[in-house]
LUMDRENSE-509174 format. One line per field, with one value per residue (C-alpha): residue number from 1; x negated, y negated, z; residue in one letter. Coordinates in Angstrom, 2 decimals. Each point is the difference from the previous one (the first is absolute). Layout:
LUMDRENSE-509174
marvo <- NUM / ...
xx <- X / ...
yy <- Y / ...
zz <- Z / ...
gudren <- a / ...
This chain:
LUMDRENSE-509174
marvo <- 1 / 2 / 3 / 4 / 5 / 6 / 7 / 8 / 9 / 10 / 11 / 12 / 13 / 14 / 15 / 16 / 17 / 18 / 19 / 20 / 21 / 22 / 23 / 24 / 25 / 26 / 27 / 28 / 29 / 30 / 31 / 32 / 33 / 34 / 35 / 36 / 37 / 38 / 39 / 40 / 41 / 42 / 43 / 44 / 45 / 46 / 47 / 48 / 49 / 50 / 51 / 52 / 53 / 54 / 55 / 56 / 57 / 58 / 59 / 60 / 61 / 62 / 63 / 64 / 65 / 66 / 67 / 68 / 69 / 70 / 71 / 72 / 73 / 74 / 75 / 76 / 77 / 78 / 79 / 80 / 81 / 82 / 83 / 84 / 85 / 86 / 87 / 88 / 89 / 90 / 91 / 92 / 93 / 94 / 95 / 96 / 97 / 98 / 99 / 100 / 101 / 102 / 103 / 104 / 105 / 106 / 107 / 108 / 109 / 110 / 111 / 112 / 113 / 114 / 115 / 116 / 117 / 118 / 119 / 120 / 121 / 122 / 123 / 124 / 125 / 126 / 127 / 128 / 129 / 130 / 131 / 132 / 133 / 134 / 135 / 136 / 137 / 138 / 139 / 140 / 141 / 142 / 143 / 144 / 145 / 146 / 147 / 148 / 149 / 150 / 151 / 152 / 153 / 154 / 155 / 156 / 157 / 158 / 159 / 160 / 161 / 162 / 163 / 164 / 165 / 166 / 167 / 168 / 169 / 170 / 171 / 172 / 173 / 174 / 175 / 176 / 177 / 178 / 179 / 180 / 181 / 182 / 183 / 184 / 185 / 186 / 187 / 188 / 189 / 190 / 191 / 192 / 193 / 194 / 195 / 196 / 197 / 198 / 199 / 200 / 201 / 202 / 203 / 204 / 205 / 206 / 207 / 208 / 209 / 210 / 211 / 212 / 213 / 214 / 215 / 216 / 217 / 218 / 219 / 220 / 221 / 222 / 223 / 224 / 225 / 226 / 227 / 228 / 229 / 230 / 231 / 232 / 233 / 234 / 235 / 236 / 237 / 238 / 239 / 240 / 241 / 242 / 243 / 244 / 245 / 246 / 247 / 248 / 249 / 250 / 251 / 252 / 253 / 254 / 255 / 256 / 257 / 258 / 259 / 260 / 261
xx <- -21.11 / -0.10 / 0.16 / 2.71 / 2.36 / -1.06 / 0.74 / 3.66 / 0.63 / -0.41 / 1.81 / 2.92 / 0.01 / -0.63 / 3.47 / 2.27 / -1.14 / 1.33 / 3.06 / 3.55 / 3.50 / 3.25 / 3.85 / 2.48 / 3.72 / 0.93 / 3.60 / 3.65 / 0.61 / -0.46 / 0.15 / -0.39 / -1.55 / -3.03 / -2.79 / 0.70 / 3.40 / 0.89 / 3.05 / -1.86 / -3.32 / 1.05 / -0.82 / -2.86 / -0.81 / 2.58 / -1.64 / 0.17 / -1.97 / 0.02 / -1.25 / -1.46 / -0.67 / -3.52 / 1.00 / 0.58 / -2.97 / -1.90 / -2.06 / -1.72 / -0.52 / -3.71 / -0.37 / 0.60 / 3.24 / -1.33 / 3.76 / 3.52 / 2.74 / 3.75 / 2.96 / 2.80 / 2.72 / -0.50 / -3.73 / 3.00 / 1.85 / -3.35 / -1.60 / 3.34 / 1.06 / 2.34 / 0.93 / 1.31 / 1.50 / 0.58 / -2.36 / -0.33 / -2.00 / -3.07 / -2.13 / 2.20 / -1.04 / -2.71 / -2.57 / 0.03 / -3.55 / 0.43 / -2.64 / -0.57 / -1.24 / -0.35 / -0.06 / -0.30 / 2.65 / 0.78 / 4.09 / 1.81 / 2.59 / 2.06 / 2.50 / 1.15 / -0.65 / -2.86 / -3.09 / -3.81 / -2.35 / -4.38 / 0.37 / -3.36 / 0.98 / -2.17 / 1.31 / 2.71 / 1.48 / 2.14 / 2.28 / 0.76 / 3.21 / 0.88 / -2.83 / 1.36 / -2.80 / -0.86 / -3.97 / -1.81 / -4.14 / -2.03 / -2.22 / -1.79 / 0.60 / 2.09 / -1.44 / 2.84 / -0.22 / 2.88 / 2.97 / 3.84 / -1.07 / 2.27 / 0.05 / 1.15 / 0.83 / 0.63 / 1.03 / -2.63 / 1.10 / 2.20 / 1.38 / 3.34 / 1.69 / 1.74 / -0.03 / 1.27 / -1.80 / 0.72 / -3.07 / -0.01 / -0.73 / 1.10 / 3.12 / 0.19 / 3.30 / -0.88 / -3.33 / -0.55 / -3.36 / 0.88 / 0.19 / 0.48 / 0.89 / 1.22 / -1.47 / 3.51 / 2.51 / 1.76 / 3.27 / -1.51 / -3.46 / -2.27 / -0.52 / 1.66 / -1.57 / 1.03 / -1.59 / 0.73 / -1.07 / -1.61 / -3.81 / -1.01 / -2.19 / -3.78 / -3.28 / -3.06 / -3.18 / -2.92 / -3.79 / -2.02 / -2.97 / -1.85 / 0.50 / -3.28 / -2.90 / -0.67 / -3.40 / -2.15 / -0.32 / -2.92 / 1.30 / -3.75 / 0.33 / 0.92 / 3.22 / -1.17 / 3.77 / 3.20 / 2.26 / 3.60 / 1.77 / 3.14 / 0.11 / -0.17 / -3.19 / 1.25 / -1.91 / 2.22 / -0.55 / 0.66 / 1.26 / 3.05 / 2.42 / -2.31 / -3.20 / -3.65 / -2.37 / -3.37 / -3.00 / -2.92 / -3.13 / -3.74 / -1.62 / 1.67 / 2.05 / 4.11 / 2.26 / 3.66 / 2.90 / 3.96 / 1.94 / 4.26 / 1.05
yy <- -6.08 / -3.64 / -0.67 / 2.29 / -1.56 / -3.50 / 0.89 / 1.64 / -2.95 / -2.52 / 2.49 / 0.17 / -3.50 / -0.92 / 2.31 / -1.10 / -3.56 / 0.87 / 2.31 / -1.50 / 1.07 / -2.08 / 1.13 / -1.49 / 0.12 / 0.91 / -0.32 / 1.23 / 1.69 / 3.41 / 1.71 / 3.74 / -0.81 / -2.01 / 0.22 / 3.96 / 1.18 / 2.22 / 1.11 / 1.02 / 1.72 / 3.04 / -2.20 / -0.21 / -3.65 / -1.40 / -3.67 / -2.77 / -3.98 / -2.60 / -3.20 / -1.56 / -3.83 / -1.59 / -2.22 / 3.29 / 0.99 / -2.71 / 1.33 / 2.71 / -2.01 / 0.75 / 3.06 / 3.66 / 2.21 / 2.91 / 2.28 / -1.20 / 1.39 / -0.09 / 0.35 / 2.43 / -1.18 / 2.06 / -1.85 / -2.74 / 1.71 / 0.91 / -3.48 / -1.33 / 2.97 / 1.49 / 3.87 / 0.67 / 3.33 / -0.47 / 2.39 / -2.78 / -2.55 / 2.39 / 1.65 / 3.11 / 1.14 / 2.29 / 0.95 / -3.33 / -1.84 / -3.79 / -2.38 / -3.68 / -1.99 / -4.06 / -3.05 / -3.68 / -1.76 / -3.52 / 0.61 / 0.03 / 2.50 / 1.39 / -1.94 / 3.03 / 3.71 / 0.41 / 1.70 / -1.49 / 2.12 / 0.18 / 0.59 / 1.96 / 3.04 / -0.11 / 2.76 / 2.81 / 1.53 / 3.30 / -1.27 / 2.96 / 0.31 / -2.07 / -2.92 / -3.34 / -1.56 / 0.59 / -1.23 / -0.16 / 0.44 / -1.70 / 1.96 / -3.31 / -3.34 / -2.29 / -3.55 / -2.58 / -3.00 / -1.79 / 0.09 / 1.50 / 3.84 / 2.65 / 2.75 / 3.77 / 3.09 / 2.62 / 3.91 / 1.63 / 3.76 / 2.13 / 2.99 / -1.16 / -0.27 / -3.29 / -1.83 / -3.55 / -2.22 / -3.78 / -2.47 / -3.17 / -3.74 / -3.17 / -0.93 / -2.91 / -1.37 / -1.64 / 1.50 / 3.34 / 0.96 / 3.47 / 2.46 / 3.86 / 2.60 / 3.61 / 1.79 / 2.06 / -1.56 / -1.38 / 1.65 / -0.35 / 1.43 / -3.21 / -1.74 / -1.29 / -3.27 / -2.54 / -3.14 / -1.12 / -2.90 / 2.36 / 0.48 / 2.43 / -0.48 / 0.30 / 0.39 / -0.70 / 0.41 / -1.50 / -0.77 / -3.19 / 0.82 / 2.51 / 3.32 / 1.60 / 0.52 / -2.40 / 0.19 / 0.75 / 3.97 / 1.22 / 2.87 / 1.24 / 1.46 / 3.24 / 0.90 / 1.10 / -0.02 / -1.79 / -0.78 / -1.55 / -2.35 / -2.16 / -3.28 / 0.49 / 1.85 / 3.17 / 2.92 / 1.91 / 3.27 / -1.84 / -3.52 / -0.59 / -3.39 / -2.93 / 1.47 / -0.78 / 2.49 / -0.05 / 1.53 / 1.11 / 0.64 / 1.71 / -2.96 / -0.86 / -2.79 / -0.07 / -2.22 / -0.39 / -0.26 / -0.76 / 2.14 / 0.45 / 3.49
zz <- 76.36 / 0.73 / -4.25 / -0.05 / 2.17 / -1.21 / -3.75 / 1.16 / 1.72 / -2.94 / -2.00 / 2.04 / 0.21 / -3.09 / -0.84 / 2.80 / -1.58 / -3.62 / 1.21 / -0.13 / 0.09 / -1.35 / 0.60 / -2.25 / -0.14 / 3.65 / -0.80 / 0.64 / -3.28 / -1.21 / -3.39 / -1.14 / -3.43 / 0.96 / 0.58 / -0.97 / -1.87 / 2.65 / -1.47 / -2.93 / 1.25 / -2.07 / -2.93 / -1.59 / -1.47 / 2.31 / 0.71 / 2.19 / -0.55 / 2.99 / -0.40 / 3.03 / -0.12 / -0.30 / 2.81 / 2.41 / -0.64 / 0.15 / 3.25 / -2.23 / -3.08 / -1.16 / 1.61 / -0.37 / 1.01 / 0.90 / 1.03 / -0.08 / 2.72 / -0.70 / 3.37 / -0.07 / 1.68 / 2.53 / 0.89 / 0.82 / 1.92 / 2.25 / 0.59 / 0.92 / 2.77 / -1.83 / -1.22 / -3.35 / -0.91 / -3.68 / -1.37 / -2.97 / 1.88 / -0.29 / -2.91 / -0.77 / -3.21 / -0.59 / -2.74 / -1.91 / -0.65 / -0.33 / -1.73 / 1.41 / -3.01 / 0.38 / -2.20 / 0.06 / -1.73 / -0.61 / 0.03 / 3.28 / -0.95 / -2.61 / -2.67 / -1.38 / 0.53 / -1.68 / 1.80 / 0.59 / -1.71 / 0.70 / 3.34 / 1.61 / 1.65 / 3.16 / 2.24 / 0.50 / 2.93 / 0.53 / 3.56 / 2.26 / 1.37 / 3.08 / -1.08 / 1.22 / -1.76 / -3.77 / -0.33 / -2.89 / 0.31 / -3.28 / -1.39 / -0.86 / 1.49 / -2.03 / -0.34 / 0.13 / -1.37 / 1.69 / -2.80 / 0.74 / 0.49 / -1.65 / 1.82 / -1.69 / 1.25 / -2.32 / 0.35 / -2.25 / 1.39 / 1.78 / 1.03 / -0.99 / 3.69 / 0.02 / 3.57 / 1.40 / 1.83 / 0.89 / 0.25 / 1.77 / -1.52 / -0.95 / -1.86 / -2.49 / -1.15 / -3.39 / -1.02 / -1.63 / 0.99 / -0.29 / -2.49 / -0.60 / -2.67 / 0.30 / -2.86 / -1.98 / 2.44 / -2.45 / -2.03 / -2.95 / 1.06 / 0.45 / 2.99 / 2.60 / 1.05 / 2.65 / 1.35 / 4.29 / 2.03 / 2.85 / 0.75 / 2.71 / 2.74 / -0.66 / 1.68 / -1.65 / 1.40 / -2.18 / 0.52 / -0.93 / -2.10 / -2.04 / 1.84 / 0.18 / 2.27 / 2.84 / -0.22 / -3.19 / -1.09 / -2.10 / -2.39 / -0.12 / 3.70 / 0.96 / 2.18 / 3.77 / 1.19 / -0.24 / 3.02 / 0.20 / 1.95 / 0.48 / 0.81 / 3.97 / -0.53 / 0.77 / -1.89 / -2.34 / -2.32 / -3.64 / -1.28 / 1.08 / -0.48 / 0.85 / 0.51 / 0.06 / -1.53 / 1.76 / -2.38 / 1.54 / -2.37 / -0.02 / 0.63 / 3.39 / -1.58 / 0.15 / -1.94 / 0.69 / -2.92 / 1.06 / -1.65 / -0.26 / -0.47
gudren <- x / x / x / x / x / x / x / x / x / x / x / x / x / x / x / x / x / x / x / x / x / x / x / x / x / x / x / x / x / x / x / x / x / x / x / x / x / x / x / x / x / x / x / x / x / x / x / x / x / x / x / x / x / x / x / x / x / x / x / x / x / x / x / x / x / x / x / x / x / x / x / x / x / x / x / x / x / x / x / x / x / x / x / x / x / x / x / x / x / x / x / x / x / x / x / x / x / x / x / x / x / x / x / x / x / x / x / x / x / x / x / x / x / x / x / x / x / x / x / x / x / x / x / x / x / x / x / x / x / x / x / x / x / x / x / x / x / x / x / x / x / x / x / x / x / x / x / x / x / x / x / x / x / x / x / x / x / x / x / x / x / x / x / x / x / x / x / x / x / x / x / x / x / x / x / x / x / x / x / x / x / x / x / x / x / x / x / x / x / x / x / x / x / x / x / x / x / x / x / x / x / x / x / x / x / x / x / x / x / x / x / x / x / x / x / x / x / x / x / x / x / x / x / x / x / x / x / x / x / x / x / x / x / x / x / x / x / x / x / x / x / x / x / x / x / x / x / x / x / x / x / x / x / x / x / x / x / x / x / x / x
């Protein structure tokens, strides 16, 4: 028992030690076309591209994001006291799946309306209606490197139910750090494509480090029993968020791996 609460103990630690969390672009302004096209969630292919500056981001350089959260306006509205009733400031559109890809990019923004292509699409997301808060879960951490990070959300299907919904950021008069497209928006059929000097409001949460087990695991043991927990220590019934997975095996011996899911 003793080794067992030893080894959870330098796993937990060893996590808390590597964990981190950044929020960017706490600003006054608000847009309904990034980080998601709101007005457009009944189009498929409908795509947004942020760039965030290296130097915001410096905190995290050499590390790995593991989720990104976007605000509603609404999330304003509730840290500051106040009460909105404009049914726009939340997520009101329904049956939509978004996809979070990222990028590293030497530009700082746009000189013309032309999108940033290679992105890695590292997550996706279907927001329920009334979400103030939009997060995106990795399915594997992304290493970054330190470089401006472009940031894309794109609309890759829906039930074709169009909603509006405002996000919150930062405004910037002269730089265009922002792009999106409307697939078939256009008269003539193409796409309607627009550059702005807004970047919304950001959480990232990343982790120093390979994440894997804590302590060494031999593949030649059998399975006796595996048991969950979150980062309190607080037994739960499967991985959930920031958890650490506890393995027990034939031979007596346990081995602990962190785990985001």
């Amino acid at each position: 028992m003793k080794k067992f609460f030893t080894l959870f103990a330098v796993a937990a630690m060893a996590f808390a030690a590597q964990a981190g969390e950044l929020t960017v672009c706490e600003g006054l302004y608000y847009s309904n076309t990034n980080p998601i096209c709101g007005l457009y969630a009944d189009t498929q292919g409908a795509m947004t591209q942020s760039i965030y500056p290296a130097d915001m981001l410096a905190e995290m350089a050499g590390n790995k994001i593991t989720s990104v959260k976007f605000y509603t306006l609404e999330h304003y509205y509730e840290v500051n006291g106040q009460q909105s009733y404009d049914e726009t400031d939340y997520i009101n559109f329904e049956g939509a799946t978004f996809q979070l890809s990222l990028l590293e990019v030497d530009q700082a923004g746009y000189t013309e309306v032309v999108a940033v292509t290679g992105a890695t699409a590292v997550a996706t997301c279907v927001p329920e209606y009334g979400d103030v808060e939009v997060e995106f879960i990795l399915d594997e951490p992304f290493e970054y490197n330190g470089k401006n990070l472009l940031v894309q959300v794109e609309c890759i299907e829906t039930s074709g139910d169009w909603g509006q919904t405002y996000f919150f950021g930062d405004g910037f008069d002269e730089s265009y750090v922002s792009y999106y497209m409307i697939p078939g928006a256009a008269e003539d059929g193409g796409d309607a494509m627009d550059i702005s000097g807004y970047i919304p409001m950001a959480t990232f949460m990343y982790e120093a480090g390979d994440p894997t087990a804590v302590s060494e695991i031999n593949s030649d043991k059998a399975v006796a029993g595996v048991r969950y927990y979150n980062m309190a220590g607080q037994e739960m019934q499967q991985a959930n968020g920031l958890t650490i997975v506890v393995t027990t095996y034939t031979d007596g011996t346990t081995s602990a791996v962190k785990v985001m899911k």
